[in-house]
C-alpha positions in Angstrom: -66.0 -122.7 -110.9 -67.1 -123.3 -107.6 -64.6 -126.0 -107.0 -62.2 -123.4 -107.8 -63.3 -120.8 -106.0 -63.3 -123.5 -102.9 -59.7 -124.3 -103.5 -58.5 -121.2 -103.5 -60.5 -119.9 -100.2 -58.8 -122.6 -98.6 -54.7 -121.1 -99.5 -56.3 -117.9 -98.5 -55.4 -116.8 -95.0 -57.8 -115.6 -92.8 -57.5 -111.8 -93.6 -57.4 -112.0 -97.1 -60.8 -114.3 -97.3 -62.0 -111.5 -95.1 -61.0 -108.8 -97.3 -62.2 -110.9 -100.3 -65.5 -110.5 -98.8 -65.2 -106.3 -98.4 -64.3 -106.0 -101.7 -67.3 -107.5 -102.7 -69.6 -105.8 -100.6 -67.8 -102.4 -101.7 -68.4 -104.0 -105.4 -72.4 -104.6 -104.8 -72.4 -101.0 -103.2 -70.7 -99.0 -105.7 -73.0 -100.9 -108.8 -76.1 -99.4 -105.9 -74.2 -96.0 -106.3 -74.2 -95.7 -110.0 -78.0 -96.9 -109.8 -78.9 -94.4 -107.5 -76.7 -91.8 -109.3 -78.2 -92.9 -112.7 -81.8 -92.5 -111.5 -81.6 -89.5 -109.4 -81.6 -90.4 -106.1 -81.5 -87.9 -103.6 -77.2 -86.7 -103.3 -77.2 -87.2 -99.4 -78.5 -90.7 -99.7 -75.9 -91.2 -102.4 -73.0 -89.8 -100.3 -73.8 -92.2 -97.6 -73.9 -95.1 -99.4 -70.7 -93.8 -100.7 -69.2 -93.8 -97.2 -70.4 -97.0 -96.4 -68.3 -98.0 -99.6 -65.1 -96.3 -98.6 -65.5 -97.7 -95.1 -65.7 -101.4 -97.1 -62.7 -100.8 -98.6 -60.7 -98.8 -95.6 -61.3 -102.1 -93.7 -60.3 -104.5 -96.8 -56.6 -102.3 -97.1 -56.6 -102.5 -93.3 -57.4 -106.6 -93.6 -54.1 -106.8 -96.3 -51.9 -104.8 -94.7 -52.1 -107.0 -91.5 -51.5 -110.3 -93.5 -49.0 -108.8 -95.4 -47.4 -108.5 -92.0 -48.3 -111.6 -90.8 -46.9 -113.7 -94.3 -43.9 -111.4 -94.9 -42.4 -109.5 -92.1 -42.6 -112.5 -90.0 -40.7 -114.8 -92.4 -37.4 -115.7 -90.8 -36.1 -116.0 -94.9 -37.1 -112.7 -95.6 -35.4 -111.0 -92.5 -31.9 -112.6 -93.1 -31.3 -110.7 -95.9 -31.2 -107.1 -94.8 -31.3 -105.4 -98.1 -34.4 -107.5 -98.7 -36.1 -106.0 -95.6 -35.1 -102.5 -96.4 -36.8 -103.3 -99.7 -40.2 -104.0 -97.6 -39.9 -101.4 -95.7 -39.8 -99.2 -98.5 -42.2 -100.7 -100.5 -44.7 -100.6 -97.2 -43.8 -96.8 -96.6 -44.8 -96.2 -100.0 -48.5 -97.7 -99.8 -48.8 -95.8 -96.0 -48.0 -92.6 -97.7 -50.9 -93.6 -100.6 -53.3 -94.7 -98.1 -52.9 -91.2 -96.6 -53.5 -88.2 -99.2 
């Protein structure tokens, strides 16, 4: 698995390997939340550790949306076809407005 998990770090741009690596973080810290949740630690404690999680994964969406960017808007196939770049657009106003409520 390892040789596996080597060969696909290196197709992995930049931001994605560092989003790869938020997610887990936010992974180990939500399995800490449910823990601390389960065993009846103290709420503030748990509502920071929270935070900390949601911060994680704010900067993981942030991380995507910049090489989605990157790899797609800056394609000089994908902005030819105008219909096609309506279609991003769309599809990228859709996750803003997600990302928002």
């Amino acid at each position: 698995m390892g040789i596996k998990n080597s060969k696909l770090k290196s197709t992995m741009t930049t931001e994605k390997q560092k989003a790869l690596v938020a997610f887990k973080k936010a992974k180990g810290q939500i399995e800490k939340l449910i823990k601390m949740t389960e065993n009846g630690s103290y709420c503030v404690d748990i509502m920071q550790q929270n935070l900390a999680a949601i911060g994680l994964l704010k900067s993981a969406h942030q991380l995507m949306l910049q090489n989605h960017l990157n790899a797609c808007f800056k394609d000089p196939n994908n902005l030819k076809n105008k219909e096609k770049v309506d279609g991003m657009i769309k599809e990228l106003s859709k996750v803003v407005k997600m990302y928002n409520k």
